[in-house]
C-alpha positions in Angstrom: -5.5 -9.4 1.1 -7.5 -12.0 -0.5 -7.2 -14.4 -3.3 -8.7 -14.1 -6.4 -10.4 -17.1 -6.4 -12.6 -16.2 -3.2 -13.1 -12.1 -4.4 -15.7 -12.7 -7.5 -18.2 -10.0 -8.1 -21.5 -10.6 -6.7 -24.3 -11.8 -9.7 -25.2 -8.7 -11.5 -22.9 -5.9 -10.5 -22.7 -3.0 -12.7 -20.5 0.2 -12.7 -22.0 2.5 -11.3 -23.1 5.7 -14.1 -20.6 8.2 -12.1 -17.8 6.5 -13.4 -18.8 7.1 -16.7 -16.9 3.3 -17.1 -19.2 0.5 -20.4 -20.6 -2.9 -18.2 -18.4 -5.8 -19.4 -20.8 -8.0 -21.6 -22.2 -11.3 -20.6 -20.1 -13.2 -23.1 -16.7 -11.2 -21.6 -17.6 -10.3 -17.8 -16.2 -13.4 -16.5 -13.2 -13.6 -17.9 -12.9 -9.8 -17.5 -13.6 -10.5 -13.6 -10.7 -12.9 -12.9 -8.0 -11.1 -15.6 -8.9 -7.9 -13.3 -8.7 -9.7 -10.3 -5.5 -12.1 -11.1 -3.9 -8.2 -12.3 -4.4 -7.0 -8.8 -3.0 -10.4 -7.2 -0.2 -9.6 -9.6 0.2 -6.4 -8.2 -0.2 -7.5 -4.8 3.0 -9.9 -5.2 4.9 -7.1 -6.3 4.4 -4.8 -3.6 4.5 -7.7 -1.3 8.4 -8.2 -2.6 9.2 -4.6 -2.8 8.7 -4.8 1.2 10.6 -7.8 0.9 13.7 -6.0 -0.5 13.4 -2.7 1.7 13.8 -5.3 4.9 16.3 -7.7 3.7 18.0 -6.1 0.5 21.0 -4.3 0.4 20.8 -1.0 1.5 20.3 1.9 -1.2 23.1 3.8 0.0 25.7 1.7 -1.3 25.0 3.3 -5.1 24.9 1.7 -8.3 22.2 0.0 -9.9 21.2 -2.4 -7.0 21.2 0.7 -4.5 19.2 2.5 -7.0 16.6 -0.7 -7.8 16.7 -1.4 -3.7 16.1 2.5 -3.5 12.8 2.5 -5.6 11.2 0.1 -3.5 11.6 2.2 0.0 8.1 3.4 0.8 6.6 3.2 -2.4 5.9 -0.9 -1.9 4.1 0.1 1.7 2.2 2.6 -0.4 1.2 0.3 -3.2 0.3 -2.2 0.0 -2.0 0.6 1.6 -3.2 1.5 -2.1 -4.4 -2.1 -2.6 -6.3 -1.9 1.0 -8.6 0.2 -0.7 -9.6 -2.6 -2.9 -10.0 -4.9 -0.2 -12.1 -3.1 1.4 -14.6 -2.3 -1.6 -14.8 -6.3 -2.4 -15.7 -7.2 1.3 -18.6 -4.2 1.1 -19.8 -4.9 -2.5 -17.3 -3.9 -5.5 -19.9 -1.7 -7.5 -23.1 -1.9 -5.8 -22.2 -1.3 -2.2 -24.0 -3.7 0.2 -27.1 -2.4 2.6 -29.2 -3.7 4.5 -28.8 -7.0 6.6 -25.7 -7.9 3.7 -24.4 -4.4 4.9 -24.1 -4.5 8.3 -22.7 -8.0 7.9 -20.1 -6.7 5.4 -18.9 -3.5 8.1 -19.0 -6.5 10.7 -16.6 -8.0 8.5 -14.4 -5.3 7.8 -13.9 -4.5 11.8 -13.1 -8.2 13.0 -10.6 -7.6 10.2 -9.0 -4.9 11.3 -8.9 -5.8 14.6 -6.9 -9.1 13.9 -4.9 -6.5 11.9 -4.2 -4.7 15.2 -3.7 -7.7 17.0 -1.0 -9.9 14.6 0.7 -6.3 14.3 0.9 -6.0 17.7 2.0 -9.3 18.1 4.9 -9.5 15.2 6.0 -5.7 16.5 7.0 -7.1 20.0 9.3 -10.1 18.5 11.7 -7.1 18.8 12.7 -7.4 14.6 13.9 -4.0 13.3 11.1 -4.0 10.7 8.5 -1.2 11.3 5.4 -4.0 11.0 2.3 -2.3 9.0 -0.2 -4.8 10.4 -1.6 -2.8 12.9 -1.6 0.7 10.9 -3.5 -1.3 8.1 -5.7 -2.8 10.6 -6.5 1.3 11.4 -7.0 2.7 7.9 -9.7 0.1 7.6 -11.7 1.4 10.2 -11.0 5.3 9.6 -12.0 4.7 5.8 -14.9 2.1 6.5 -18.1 5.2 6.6 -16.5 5.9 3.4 -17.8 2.3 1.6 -20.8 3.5 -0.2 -19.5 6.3 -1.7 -18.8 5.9 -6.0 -14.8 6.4 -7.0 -15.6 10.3 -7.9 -16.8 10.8 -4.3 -13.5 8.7 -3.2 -10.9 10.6 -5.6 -12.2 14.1 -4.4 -11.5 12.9 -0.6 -8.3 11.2 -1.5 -7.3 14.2 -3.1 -8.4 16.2 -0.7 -7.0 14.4 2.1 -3.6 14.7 0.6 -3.2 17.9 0.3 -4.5 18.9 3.8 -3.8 15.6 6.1 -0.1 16.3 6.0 0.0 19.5 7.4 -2.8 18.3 10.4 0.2 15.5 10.6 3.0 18.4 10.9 0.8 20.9 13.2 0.0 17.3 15.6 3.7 16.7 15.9 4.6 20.5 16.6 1.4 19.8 19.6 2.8 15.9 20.7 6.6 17.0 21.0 8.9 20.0 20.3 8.3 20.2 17.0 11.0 17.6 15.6 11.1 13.9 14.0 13.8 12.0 14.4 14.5 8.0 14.0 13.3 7.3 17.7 9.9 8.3 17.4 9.3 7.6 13.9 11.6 5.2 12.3 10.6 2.4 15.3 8.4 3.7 16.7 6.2 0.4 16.5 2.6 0.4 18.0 2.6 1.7 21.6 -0.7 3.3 20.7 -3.1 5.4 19.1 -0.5 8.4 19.1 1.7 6.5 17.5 -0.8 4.6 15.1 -2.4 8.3 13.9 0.6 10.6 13.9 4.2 9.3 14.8 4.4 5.3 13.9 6.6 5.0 11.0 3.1 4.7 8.2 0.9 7.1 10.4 -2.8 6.6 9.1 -3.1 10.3 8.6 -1.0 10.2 5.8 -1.7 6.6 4.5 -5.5 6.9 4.8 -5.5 9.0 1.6 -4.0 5.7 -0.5 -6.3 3.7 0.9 -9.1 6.0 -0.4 -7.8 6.4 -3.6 -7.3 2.5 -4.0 -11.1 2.3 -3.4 -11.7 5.1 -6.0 -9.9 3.0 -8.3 -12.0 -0.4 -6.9 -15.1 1.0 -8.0 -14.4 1.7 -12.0 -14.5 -1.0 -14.4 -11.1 -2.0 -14.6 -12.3 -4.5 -17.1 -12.3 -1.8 -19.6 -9.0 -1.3 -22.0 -9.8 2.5 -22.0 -10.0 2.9 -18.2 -6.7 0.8 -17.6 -4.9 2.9 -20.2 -6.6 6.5 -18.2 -5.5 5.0 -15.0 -1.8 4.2 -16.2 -1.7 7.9 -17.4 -3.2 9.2 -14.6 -0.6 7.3 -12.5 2.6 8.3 -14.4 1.6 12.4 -14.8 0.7 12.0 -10.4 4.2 10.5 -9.8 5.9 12.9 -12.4 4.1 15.9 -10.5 5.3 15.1 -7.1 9.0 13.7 -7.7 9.1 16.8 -10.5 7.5 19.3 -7.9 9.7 19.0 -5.5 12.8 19.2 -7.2 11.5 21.8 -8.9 10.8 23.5 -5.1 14.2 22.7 -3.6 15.8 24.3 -6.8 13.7 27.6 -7.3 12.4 28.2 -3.7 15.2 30.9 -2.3 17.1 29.1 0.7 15.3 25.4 0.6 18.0 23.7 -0.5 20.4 25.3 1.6 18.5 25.5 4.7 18.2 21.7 4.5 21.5 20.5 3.6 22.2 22.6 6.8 19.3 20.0 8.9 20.4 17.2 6.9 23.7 16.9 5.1 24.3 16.8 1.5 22.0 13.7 1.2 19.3 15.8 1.2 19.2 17.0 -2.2 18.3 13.8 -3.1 14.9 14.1 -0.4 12.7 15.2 -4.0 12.8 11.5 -4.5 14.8 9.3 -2.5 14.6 8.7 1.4 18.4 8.7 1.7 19.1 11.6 3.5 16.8 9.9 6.2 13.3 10.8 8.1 12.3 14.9 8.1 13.3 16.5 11.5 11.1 19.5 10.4 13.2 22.1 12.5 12.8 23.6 9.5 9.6 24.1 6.9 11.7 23.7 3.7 11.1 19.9 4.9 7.5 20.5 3.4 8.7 20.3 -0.2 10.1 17.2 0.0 8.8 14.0 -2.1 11.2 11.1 0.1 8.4 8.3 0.5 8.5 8.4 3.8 8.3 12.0 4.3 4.4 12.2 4.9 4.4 15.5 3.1 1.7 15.9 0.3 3.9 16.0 -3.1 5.5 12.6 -1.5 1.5 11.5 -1.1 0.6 12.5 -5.1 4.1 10.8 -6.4 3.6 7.5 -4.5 -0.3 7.4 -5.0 0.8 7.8 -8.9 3.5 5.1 -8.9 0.6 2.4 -7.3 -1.9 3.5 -9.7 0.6 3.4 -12.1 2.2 -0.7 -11.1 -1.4 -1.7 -11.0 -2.3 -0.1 -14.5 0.6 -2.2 -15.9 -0.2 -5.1 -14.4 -3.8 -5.2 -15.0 -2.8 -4.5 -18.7 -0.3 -6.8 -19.5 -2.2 -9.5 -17.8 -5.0 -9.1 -20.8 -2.7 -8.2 -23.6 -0.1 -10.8 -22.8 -1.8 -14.1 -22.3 1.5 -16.6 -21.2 1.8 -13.5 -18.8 -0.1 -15.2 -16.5 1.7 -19.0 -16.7 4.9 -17.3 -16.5 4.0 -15.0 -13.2 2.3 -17.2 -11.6 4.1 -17.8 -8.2 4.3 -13.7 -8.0 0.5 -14.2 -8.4 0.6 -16.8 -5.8 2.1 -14.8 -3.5 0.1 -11.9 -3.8 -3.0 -14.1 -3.5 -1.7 -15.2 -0.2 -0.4 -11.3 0.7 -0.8 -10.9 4.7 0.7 -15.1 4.9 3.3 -13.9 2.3 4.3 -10.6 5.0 4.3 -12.4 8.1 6.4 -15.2 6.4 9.2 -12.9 6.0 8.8 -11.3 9.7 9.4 -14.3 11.0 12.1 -15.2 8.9 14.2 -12.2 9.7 13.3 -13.3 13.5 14.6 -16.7 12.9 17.4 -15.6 11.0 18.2 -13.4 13.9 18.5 -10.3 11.1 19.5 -7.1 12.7 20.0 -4.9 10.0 17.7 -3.6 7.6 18.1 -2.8 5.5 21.4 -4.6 4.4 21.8 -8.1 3.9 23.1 -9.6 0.5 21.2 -10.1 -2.6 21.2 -13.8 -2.4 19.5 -13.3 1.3 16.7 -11.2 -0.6 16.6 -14.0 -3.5 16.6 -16.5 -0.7 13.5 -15.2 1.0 11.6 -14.4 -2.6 12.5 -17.6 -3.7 10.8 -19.9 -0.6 7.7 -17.9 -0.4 6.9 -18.4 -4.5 7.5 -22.4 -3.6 5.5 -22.2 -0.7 2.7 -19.9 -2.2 2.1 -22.1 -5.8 2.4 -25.7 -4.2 0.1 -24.2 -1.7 -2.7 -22.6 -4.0 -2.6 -25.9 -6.3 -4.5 -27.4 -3.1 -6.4 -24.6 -1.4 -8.0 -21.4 -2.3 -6.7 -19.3 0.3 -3.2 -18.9 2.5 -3.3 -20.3 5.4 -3.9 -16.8 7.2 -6.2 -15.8 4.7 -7.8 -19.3 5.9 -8.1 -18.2 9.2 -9.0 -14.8 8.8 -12.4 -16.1 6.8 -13.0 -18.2 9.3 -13.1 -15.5 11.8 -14.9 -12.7 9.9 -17.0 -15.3 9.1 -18.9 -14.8 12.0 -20.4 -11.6 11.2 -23.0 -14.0 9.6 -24.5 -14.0 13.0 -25.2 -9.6 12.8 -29.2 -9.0 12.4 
């Protein structure tokens, strides 16, 4: 969660060979370096207002084309938010030549003051007793679980993303069959908040044993050279055939596998047949395995892990794209810019605006509530970066990290 004007690549970096990915040239690798950087801020904003809209936009169940809209951001803005950790986390440690030595150690110090600050403000905007299921602290915990991870190159990191994805959720489904009697349900998942590292690894509502895996694959991604037009365009391909093979895998699943459907529409209601895609029809209670096949962004199954890792790599494609093929782009997005420059301000902002506002259900407030909330943190976030480089929590947070400077 940093801006770009503080996230430069260090003198000298080069790809490394694995990623099979051309250096930018001296003439172009500047420029190259902030359009990739201002296309991830971009991207940033827009999962920061996705989360904005599944907390204080109408709820998706109402139909239409705003339930539909309010609908695509459930769970696939948290996932582009944990997707975009990954980059974080490759900047601090050294974006394509990872960082040893004395800068090393002082880059891991870095990363773990983070995260515990993450664990703390989490903590800390959890108990203000707002309905929203805070990601602070669960962020603050996939930076740690993924930190032995930093010097690995992306092909290393896409094999373990992958990998994680397919076997993490069922460790996640066999650890709540251990924890409990076998069952989900909105208590223990849907607010369950932080009350601790059960709840922070397998039943808080993003458990890190199903997010880690975006926050691998975002550092995968970190590591090419995003700089090049051939590598954006792979990545956005790569991101729309993931999402269309786990949204398209689980209908396919809940259509051809004898008794799925059935057997959940029996757990769930009718909603259900809409679980391939949409989280509806609510949280899985697993009392029954068809819940498996599944895609609901909030389902923690693996096909919903390969469509939401798709639609992230997918926004961030886009917007790393159209930043360098539509120059005004940039003029005319620049308070979404802002505001994903100033992320982790932007997200508490909007906590404690719900808290203020006394907002008790989410989602479902009105657009103009939603517009309301957008609309004041794009103020706040452009008059703010016209004077400083950094939000004022990204402020603080380099202060504090900043004394890893101090580890020999």
């Amino acid at each position: 969660m940093a801006s770009v004007q503080h996230l430069q690549d260090p003198p000298g970096d080069r790809v490394p060979p694995a990623d099979h990915a051309p250096a930018p040239t001296p003439e172009t690798g500047r420029r190259a370096s902030a359009n990739r950087l201002i296309g991830v801020d971009l991207a940033r904003g827009l999962a920061v207002f996705g989360m904005y809209a599944a907390h204080v936009g109408p709820s998706p169940d109402q139909g239409g084309v705003t339930g539909f809209l309010m609908e695509l951001t459930h769970g696939r803005a948290s996932a582009l938010f944990a997707f975009l950790a990954g980059f974080a986390v490759v900047l601090i440690t050294g974006r394509s030549t990872p960082k040893t030595g004395l800068a090393g150690r002082q880059a891991i110090a870095k990363v773990v003051i983070r995260a515990v600050i993450l664990l703390a403000m989490g903590t800390a905007l959890t108990s203000t007793g707002t309905p929203v299921d805070v990601i602070l602290a669960f962020y603050g915990v996939y930076f740690l679980l993924v930190l032995p991870l930093y010097r690995l190159r992306a092909r290393s990191l896409a094999v373990i993303a992958a990998g994680t994805a397919v076997v993490f959720p069922q460790l996640l489904y066999i650890g709540m069959q251990a924890i409990g009697d076998g069952t989900y349900d909105d208590g223990n998942r849907g607010h369950g908040g932080v009350d601790g590292i059960i709840s922070l690894l397998f039943s808080g509502s993003y458990p890190a044993l199903t997010w880690v895996p975006f926050v691998i694959a975002g550092m995968a991604v970190a590591r090419l050279d995003l700089a090049s037009a051939a590598v954006r365009i792979r990545l956005a391909v790569s991101g729309a055939s993931l999402a269309v093979a786990g949204y398209g895998c689980s209908w396919l699943a809940l259509h051809l596998v004898p008794g799925a459907l059935d057997a959940l529409v029996q757990a769930a209601g009718p909603d259900v047949a809409s679980a391939w895609w949409s989280d509806i029809a609510g949280y899985p209670t697993y009392d029954t395995p068809a819940w498996m096949l599944v895609a609901s962004p909030h389902s923690e199954t693996t096909l919903s892990l390969v469509g939401n890792a798709g639609v992230a790599m997918a926004v961030l494609a886009t917007c790393l794209i159209a930043v360098d093929a539509v120059p005004r782009l940039r003029a005319l997005a620049r308070p979404v810019i802002a505001v994903g420059s100033m992320s982790l301000t932007a997200y508490v902002l909007h906590i404690a605006g719900i808290w203020l506002l006394g907002i008790e259900e989410l989602p479902g407030s009105p657009l103009p509530v939603l517009f309301g909330f957008m609309g004041a943190v794009m103020v706040f976030a452009t008059v703010w970066s016209r004077f400083f480089r950094r939000g004022p929590l990204e402020q603080l947070m380099a202060k504090a990290t900043g004394i890893a400077r101090h580890v020999r």
